[in-house]
ZAGU-650611 format. One record per residue: x, y, z of N, C-alpha, C in turn. Coordinates in nm, 3 decimals, padded with zeros to 5 digits. Example, Ala and Ser with C-alpha at 12.3 -4.5 7.8 and 13.67 -1.06 7.14 Angstrom:
<rs>
{r {01.319, -00.569, 00.780}, {01.230, -00.450, 00.780}, {01.320, -00.330, 00.780}}
{r {01.285, -00.225, 00.708}, {01.367, -00.106, 00.714}, {01.290, 00.003, 00.787}}
</rs>
This chain:
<rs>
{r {-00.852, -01.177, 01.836}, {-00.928, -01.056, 01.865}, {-00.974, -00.987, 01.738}}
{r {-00.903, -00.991, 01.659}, {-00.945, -00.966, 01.505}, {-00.994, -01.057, 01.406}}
{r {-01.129, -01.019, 01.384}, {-01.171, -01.133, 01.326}, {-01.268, -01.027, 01.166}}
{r {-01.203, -01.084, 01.046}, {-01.295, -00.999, 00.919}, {-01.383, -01.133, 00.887}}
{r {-01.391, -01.207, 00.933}, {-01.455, -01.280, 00.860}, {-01.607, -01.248, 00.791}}
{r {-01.629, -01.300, 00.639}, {-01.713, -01.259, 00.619}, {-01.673, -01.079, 00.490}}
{r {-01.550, -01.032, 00.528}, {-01.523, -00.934, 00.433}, {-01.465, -00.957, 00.327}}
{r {-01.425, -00.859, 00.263}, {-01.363, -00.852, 00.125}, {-01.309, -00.781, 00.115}}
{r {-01.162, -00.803, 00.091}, {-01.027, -00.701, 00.087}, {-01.009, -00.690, -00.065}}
{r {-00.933, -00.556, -00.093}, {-00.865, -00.530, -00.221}, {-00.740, -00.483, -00.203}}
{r {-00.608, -00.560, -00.253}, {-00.502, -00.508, -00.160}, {-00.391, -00.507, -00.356}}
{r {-00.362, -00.386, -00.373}, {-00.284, -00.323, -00.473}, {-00.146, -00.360, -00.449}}
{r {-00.074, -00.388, -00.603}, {00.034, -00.418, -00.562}, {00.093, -00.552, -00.515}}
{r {-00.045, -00.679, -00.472}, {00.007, -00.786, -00.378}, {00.068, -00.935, -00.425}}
{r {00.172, -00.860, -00.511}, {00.197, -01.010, -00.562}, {00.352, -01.058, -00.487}}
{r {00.349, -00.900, -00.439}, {00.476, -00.961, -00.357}, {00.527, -00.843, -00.199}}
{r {00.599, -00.789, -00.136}, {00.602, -00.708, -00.054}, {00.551, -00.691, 00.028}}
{r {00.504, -00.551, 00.055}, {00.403, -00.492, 00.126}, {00.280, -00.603, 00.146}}
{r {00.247, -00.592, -00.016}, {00.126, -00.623, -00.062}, {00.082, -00.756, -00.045}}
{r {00.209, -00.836, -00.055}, {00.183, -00.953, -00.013}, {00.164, -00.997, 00.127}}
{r {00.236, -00.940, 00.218}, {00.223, -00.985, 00.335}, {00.082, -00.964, 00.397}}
{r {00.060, -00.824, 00.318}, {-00.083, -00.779, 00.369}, {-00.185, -00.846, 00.321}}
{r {-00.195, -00.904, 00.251}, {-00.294, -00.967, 00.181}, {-00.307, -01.099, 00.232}}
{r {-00.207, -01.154, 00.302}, {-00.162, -01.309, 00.366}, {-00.288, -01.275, 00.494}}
{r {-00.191, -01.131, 00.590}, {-00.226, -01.145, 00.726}, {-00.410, -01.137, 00.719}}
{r {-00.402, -01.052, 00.637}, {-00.611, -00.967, 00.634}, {-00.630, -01.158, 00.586}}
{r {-00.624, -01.232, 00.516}, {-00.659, -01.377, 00.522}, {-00.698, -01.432, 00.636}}
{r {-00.577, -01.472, 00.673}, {-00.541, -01.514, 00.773}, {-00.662, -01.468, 00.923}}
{r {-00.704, -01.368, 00.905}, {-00.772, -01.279, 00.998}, {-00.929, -01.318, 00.949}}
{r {-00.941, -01.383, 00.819}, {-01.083, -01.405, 00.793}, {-01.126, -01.340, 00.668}}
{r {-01.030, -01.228, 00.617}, {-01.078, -01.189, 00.455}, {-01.090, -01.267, 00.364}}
{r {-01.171, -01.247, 00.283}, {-01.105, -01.289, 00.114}, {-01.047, -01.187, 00.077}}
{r {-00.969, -01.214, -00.031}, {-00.863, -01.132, -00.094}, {-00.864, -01.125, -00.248}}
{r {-00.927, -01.013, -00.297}, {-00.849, -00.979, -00.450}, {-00.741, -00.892, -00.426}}
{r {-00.667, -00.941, -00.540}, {-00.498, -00.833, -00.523}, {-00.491, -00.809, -00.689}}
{r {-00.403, -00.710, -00.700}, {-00.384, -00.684, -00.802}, {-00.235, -00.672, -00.812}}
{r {-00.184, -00.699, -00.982}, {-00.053, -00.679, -01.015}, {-00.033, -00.625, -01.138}}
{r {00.086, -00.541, -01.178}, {00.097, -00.497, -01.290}, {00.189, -00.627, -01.362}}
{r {00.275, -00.656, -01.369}, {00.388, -00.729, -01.438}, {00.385, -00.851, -01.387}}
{r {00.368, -00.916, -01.255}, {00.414, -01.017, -01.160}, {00.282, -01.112, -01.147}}
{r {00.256, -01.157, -01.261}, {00.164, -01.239, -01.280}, {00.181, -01.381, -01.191}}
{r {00.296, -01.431, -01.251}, {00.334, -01.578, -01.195}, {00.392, -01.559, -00.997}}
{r {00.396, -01.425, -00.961}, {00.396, -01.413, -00.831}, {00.295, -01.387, -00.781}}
{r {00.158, -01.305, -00.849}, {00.038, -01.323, -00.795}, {-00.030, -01.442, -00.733}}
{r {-00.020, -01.545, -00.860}, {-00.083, -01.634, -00.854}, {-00.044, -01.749, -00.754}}
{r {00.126, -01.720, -00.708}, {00.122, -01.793, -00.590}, {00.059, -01.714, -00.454}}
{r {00.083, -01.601, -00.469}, {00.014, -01.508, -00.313}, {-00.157, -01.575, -00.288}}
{r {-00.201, -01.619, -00.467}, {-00.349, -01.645, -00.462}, {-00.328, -01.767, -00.363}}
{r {-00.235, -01.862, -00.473}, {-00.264, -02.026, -00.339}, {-00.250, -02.025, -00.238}}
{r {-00.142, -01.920, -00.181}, {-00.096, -01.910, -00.039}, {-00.246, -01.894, 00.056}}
{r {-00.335, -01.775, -00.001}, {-00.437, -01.727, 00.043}, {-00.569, -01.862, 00.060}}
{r {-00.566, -01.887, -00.071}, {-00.631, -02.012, -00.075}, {-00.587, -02.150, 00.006}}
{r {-00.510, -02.162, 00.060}, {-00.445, -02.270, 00.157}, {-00.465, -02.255, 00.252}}
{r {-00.503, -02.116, 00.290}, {-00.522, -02.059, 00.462}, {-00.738, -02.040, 00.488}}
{r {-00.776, -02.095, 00.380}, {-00.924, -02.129, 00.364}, {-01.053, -01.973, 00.363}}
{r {-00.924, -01.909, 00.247}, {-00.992, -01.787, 00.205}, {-01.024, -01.804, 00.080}}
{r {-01.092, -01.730, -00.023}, {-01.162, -01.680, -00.109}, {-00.992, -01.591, -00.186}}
{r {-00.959, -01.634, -00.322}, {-00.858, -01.556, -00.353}, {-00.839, -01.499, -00.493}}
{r {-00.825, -01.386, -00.530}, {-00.822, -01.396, -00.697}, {-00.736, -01.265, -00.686}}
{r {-00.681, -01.294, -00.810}, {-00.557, -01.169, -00.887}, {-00.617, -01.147, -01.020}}
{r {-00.576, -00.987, -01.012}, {-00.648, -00.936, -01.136}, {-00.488, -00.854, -01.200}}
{r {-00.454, -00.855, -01.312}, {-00.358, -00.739, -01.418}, {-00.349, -00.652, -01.453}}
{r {-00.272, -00.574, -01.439}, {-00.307, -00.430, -01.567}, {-00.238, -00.281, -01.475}}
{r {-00.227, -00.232, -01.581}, {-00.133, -00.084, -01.493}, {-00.281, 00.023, -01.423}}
{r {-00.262, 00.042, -01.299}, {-00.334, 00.098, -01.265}, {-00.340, 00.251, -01.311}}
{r {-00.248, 00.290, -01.368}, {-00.278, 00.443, -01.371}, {-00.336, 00.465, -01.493}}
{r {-00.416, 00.356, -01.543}, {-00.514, 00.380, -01.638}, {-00.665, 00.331, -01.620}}
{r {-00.739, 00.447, -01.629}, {-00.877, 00.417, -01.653}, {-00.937, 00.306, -01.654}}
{r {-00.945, 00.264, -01.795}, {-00.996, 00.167, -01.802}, {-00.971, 00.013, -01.770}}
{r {-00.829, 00.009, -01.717}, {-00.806, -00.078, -01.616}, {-00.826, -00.101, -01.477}}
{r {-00.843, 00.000, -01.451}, {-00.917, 00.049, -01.297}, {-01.056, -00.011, -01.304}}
{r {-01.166, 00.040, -01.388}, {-01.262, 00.019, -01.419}, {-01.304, -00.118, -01.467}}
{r {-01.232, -00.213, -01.516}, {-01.217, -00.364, -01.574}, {-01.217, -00.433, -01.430}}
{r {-01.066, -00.355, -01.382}, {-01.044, -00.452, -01.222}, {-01.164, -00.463, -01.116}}
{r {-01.211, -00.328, -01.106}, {-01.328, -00.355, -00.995}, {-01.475, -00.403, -01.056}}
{r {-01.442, -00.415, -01.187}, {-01.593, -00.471, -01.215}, {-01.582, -00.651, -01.177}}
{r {-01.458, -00.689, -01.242}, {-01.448, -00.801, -01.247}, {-01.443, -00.893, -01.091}}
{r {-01.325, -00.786, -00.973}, {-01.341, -00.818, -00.832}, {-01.516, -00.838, -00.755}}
{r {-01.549, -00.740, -00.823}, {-01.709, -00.703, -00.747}, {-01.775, -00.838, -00.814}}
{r {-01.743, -00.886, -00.918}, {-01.851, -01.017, -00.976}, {-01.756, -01.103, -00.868}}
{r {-01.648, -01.163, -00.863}, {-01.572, -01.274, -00.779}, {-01.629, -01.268, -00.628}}
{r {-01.630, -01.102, -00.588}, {-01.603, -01.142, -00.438}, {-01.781, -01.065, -00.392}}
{r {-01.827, -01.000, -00.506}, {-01.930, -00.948, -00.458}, {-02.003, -00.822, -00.330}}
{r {-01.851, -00.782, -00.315}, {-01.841, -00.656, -00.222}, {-01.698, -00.630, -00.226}}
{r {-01.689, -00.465, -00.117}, {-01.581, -00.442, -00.086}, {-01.583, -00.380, 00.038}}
{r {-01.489, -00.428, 00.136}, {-01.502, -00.366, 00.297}, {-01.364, -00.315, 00.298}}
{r {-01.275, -00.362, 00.245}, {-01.108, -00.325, 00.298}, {-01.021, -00.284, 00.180}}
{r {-01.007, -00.128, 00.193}, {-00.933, -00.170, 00.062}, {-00.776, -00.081, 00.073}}
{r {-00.668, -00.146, 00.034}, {-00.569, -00.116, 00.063}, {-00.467, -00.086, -00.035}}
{r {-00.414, 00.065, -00.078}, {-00.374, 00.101, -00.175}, {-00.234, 00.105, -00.171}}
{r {-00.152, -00.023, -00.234}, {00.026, -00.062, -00.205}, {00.087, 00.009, -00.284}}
{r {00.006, -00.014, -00.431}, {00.096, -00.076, -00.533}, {00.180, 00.101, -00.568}}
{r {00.333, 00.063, -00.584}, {00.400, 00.183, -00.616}, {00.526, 00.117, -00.668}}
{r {00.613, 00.233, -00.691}, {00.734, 00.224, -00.792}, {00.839, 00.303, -00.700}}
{r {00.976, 00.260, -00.658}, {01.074, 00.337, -00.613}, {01.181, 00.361, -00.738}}
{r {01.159, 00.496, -00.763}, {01.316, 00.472, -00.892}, {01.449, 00.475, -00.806}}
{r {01.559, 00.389, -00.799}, {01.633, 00.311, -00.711}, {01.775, 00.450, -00.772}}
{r {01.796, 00.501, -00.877}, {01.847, 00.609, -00.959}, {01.912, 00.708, -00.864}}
{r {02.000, 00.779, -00.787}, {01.936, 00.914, -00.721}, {02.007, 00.992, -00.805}}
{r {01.938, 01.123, -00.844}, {01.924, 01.218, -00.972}, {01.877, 01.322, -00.871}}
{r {01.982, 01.477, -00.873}, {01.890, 01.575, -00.882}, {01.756, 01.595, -00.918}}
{r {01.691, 01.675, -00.880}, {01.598, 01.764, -00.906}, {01.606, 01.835, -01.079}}
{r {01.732, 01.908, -01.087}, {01.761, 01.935, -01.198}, {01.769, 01.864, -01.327}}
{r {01.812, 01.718, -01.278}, {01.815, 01.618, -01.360}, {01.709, 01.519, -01.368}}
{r {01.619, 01.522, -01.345}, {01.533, 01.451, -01.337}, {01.448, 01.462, -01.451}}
{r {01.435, 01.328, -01.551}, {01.366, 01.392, -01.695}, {01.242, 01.409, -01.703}}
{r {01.195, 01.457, -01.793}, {01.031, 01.474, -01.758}, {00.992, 01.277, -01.786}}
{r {01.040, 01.258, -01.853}, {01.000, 01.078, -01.798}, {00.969, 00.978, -01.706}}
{r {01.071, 01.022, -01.659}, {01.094, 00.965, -01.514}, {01.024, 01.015, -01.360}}
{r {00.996, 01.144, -01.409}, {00.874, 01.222, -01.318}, {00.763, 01.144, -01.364}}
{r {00.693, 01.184, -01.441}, {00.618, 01.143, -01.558}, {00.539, 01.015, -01.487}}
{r {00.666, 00.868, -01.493}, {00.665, 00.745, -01.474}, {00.618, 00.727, -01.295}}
{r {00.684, 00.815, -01.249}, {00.661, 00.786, -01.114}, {00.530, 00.861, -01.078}}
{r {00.497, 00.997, -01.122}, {00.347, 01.044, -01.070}, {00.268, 00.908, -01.076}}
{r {00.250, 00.840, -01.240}, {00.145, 00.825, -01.259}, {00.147, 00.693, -01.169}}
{r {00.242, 00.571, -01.160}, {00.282, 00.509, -01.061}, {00.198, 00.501, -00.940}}
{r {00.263, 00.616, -00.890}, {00.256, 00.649, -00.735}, {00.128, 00.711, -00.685}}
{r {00.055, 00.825, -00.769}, {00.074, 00.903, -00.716}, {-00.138, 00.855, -00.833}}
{r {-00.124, 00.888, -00.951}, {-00.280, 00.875, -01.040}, {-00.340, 00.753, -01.030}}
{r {-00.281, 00.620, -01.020}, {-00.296, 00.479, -00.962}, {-00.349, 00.462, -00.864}}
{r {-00.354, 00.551, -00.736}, {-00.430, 00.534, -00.637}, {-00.510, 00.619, -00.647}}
{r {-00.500, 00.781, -00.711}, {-00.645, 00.825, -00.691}, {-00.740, 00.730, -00.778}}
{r {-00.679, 00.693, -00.875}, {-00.798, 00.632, -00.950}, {-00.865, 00.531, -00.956}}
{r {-00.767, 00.444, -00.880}, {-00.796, 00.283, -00.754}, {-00.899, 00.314, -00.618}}
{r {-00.865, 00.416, -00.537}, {-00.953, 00.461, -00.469}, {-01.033, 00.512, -00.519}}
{r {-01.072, 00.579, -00.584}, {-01.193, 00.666, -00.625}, {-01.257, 00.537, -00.685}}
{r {-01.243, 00.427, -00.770}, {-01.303, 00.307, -00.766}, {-01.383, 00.232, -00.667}}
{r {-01.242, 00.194, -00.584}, {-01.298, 00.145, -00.440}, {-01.413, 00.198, -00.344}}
{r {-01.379, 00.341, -00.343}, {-01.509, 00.428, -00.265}, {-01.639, 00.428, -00.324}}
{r {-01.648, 00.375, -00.463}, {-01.812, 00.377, -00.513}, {-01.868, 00.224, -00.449}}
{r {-01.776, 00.151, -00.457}, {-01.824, 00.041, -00.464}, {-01.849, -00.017, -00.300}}
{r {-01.758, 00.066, -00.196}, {-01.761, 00.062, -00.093}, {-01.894, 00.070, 00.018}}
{r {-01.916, 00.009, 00.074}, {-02.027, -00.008, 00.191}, {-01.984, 00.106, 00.314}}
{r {-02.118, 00.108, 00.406}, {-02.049, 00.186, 00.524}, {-01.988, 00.076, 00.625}}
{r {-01.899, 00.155, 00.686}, {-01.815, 00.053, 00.768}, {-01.675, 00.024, 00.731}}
{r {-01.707, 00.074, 00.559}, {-01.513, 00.034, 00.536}, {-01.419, 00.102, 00.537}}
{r {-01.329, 00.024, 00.500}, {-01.214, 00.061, 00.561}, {-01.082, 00.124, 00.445}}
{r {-01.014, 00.226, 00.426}, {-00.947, 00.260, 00.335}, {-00.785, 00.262, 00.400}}
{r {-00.706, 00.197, 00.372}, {-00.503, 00.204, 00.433}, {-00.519, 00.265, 00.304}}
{r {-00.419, 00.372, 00.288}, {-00.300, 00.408, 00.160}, {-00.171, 00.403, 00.245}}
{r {-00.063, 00.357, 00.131}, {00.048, 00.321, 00.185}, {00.180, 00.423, 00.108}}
{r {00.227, 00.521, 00.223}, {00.277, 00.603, 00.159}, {00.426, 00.623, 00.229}}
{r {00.482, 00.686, 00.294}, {00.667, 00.630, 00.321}, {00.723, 00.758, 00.370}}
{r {00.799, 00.733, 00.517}, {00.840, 00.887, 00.529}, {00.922, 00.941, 00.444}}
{r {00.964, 00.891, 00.326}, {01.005, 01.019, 00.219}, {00.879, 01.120, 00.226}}
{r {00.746, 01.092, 00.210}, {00.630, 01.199, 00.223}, {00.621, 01.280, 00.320}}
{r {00.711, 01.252, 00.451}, {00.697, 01.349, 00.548}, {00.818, 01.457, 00.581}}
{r {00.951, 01.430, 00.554}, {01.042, 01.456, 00.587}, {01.137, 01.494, 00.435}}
{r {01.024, 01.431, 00.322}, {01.124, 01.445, 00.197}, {01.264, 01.347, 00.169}}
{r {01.301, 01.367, 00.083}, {01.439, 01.225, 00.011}, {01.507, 01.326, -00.117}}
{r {01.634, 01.384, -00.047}, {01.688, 01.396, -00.111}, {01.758, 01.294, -00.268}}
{r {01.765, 01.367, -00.383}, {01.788, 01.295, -00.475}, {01.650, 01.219, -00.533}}
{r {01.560, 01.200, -00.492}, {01.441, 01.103, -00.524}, {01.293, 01.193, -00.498}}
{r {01.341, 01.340, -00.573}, {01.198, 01.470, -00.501}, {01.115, 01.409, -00.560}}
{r {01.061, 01.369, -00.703}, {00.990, 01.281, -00.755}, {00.885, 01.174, -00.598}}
{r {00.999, 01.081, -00.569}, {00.905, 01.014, -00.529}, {00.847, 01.036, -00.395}}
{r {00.954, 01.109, -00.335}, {00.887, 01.242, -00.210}, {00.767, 01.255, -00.216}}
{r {00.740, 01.358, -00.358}, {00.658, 01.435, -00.410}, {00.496, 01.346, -00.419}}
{r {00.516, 01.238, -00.488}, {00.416, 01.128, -00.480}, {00.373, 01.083, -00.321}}
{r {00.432, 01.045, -00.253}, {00.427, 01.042, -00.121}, {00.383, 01.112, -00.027}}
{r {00.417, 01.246, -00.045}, {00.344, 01.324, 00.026}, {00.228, 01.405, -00.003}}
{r {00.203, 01.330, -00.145}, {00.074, 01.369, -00.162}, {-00.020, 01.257, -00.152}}
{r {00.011, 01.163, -00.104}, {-00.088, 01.048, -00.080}, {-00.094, 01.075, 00.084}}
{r {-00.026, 01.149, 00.129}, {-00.094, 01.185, 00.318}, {-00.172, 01.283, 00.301}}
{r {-00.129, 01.374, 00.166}, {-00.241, 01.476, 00.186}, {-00.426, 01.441, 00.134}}
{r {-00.410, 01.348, 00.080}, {-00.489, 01.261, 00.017}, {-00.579, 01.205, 00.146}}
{r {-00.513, 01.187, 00.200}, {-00.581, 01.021, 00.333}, {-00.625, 01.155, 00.381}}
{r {-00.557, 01.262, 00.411}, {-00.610, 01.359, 00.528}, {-00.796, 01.415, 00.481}}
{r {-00.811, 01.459, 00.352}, {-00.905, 01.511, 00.282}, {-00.993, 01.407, 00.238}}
{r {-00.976, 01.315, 00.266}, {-01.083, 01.179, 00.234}, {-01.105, 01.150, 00.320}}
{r {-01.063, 01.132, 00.449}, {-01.133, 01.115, 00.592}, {-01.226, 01.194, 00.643}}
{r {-01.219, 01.304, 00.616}, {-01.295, 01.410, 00.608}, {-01.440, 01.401, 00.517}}
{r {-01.430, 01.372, 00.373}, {-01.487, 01.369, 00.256}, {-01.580, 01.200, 00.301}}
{r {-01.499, 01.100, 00.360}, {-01.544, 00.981, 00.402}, {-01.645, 00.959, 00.533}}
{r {-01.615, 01.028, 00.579}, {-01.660, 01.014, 00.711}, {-01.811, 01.044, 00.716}}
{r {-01.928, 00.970, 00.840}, {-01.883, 00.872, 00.915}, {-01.852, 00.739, 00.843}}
{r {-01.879, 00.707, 00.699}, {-01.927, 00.624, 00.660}, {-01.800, 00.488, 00.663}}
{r {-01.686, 00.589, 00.594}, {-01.565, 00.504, 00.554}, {-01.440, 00.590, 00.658}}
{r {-01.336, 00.443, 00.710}, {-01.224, 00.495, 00.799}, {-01.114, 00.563, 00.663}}
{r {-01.052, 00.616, 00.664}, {-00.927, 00.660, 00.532}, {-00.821, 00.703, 00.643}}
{r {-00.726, 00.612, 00.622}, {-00.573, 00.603, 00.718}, {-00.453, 00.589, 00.580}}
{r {-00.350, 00.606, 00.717}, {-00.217, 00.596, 00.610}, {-00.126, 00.524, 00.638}}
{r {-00.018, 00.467, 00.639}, {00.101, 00.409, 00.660}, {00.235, 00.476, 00.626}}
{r {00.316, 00.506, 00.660}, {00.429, 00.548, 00.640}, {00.551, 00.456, 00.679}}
{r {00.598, 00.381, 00.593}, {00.681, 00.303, 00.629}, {00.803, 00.370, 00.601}}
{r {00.926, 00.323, 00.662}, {01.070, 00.360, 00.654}, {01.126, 00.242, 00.550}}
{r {01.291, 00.219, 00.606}, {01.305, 00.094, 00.476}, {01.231, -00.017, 00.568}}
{r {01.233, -00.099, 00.440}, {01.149, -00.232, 00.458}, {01.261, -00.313, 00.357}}
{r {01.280, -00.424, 00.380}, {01.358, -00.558, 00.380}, {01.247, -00.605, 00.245}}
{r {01.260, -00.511, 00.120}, {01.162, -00.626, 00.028}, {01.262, -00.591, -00.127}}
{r {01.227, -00.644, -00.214}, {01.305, -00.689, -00.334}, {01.264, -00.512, -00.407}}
{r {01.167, -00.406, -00.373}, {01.216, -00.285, -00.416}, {01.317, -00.220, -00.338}}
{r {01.337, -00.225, -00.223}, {01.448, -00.181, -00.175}, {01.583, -00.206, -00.197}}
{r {01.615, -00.335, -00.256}, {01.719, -00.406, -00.283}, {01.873, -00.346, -00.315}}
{r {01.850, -00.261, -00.426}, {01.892, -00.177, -00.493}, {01.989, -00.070, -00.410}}
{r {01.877, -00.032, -00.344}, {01.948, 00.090, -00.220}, {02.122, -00.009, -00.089}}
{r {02.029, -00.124, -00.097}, {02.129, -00.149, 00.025}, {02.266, -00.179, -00.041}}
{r {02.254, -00.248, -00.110}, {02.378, -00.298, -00.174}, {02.435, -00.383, -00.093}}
{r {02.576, -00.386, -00.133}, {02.676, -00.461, -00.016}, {02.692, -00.387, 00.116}}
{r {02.722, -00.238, 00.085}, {02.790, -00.139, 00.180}, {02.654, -00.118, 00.323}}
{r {02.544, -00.036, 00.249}, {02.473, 00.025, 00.267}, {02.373, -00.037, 00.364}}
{r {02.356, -00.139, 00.375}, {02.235, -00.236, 00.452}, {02.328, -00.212, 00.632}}
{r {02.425, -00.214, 00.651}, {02.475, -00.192, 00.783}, {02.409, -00.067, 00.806}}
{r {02.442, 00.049, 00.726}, {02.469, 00.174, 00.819}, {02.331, 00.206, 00.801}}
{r {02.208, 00.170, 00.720}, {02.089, 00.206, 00.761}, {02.025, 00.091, 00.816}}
{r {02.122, 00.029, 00.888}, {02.064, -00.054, 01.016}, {02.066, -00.005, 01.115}}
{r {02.162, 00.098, 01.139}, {02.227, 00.124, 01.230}, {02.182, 00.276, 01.210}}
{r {02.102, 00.297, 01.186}, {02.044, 00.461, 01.156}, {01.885, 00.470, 01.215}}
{r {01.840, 00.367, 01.257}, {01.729, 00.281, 01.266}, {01.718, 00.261, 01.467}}
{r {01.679, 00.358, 01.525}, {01.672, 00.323, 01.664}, {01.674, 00.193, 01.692}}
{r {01.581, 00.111, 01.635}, {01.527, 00.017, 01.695}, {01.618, -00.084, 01.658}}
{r {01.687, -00.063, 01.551}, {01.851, -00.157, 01.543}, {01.821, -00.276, 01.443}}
{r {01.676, -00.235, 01.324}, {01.714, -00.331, 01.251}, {01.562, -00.266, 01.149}}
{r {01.619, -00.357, 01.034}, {01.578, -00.274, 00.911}, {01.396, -00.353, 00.887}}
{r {01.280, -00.330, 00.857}, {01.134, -00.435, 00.884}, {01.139, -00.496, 00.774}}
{r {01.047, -00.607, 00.833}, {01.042, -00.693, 00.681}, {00.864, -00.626, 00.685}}
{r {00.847, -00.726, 00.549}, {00.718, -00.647, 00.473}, {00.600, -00.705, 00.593}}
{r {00.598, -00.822, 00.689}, {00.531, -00.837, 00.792}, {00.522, -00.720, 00.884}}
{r {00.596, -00.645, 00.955}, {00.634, -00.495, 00.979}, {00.534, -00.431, 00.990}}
{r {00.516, -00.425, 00.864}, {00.399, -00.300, 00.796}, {00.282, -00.376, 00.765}}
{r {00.259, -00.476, 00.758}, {00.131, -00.541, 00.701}, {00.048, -00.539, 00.870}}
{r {00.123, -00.555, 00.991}, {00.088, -00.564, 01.082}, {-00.013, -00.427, 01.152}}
{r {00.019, -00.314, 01.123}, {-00.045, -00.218, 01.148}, {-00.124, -00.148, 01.062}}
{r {-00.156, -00.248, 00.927}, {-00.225, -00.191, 00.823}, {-00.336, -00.283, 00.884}}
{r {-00.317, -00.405, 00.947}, {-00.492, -00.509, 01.028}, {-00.495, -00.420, 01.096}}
{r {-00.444, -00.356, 01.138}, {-00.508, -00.259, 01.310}, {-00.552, -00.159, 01.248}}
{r {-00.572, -00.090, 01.133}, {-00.612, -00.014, 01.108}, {-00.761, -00.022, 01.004}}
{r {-00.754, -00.163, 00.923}, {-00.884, -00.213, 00.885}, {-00.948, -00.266, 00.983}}
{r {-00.962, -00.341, 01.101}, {-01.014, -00.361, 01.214}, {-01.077, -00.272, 01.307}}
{r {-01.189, -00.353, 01.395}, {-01.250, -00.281, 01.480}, {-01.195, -00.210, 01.571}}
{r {-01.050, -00.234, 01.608}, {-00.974, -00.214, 01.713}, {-00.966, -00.035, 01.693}}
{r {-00.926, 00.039, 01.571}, {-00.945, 00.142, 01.514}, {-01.028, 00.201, 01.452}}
{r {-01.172, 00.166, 01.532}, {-01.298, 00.223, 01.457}, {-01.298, 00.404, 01.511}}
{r {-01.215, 00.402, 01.600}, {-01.244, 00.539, 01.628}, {-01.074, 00.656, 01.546}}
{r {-01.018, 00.594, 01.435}, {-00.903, 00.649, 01.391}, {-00.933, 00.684, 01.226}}
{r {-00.943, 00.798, 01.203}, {-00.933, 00.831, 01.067}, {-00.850, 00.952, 01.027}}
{r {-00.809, 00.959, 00.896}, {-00.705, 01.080, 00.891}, {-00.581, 01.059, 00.967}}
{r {-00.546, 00.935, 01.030}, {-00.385, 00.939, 01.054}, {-00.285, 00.886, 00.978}}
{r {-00.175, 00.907, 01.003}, {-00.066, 00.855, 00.916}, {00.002, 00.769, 01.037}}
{r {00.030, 00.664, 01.033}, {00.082, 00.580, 01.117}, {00.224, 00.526, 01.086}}
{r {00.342, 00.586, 01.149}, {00.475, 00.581, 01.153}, {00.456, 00.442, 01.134}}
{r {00.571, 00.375, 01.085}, {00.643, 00.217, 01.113}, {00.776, 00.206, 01.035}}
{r {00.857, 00.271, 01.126}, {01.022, 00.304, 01.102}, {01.092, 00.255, 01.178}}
{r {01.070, 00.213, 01.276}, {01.152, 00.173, 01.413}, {01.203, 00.270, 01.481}}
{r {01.149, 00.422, 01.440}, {01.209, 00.549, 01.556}, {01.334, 00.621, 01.439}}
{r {01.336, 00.561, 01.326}, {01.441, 00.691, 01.260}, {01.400, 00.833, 01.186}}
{r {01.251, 00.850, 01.186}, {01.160, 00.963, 01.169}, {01.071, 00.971, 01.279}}
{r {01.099, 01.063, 01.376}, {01.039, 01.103, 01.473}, {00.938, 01.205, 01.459}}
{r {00.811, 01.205, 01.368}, {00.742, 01.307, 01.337}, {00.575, 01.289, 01.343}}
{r {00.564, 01.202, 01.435}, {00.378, 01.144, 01.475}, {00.337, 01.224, 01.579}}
</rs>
């Protein structure tokens, strides 16, 4: 029923996670795929073959997004490969795994995570939207820490819930031309979470979790197609839960 064929995705972040899965399924569905990575070069480049095996169009591009002129390098270079942009999907982020007061929190480590979280996508999107056609499609991917807050981790709260306030004022600012949605995922089963579960910890936020079990990064990649798809041509400005029911706030 979903069919992109014929588009061109940009999916942040996709060398592994979120990003990866999402970048598999929008394939899979008929995209080509540029992804981008900061560090995870040699994991990009397998997400590329994966993509390329499933008889898509695939390329990975480098570099820290919360700079300029890497922003500006990436989409020049995507736009020569793929020659448009219809889908573009903003992953890529940082969890500091740490939990630190408020009080304690250094200006570094704030610092590290704004620009991360929080200047990386305005400045990835604000990319994406020039280059963007009418018809497309914008996911940002942001986490109910943004709705409900995370103790110990206000930092990355803070980033978070300003990427809903973000999707809300660009749907607006977008419209009719471009959809701008959100994602809010709970935990997810991927190698940034890792940290949190430990030995102890992976039970009891299983078990904190209505639905009685913790998502893998398929989870969330699944309602980020329903939201670049026709199926949601009439949805902009939402934030779309995918917790399994342990933030009840849609």
């Amino acid at each position: 029923m979903i069919d992109l064929t014929g588009q061109a995705a940009l999916v942040t972040g996709g060398s592994r996670g979120i990003g990866r899965a999402t970048a598999l399924l929008l394939a899979r569905s008929g995209a080509d795929i540029a992804l981008t990575y900061h560090t995870r070069g040699q994991d990009a480049e397998v997400t590329v073959d994966e993509v390329e095996a499933l008889g898509r169009r695939a390329f990975a591009f480098g570099g820290d997004l919360a700079d300029p002129a890497v922003v500006e390098r990436i989409m020049s270079e995507m736009e020569g490969k793929l020659g448009r942009l219809d889908i573009f999907v903003a992953n890529a982020g940082i969890w500091p795994a740490e939990e630190v007061r408020l009080a304690s929190i250094t200006t570094e480590r704030w610092r590290r995570t704004v620009e991360a979280n929080l200047d990386s996508v305005f400045l990835s999107t604000r990319a994406a939207l020039r280059l963007m056609r009418a018809g497309g499609r914008v996911v940002i991917v942001s986490s109910t820490a943004g709705q409900r807050g995370e103790a110990f981790h206000a930092d990355y709260a803070a980033t978070k819930g300003a990427l809903i306030s973000m999707t809300k004022s660009l749907a607006v600012e977008c419209a009719p031309d471009v959809l701008v949605n959100c994602v809010a995922p709970g935990w997810v089963d991927t190698e940034m979470s890792l940290p949190a579960f430990g030995q102890d910890n992976r039970d009891r936020i299983r078990r904190s979790i209505p639905l009685q079990r913790i998502a893998t990064a398929e989870d969330i990649a699944g309602p980020i197609l329903f939201l670049c798809s026709d199926l949601a041509r009439h949805v902009t400005g939402e934030v779309l839960n995918v917790n399994g029911g342990s933030v009840l706030c849609g």
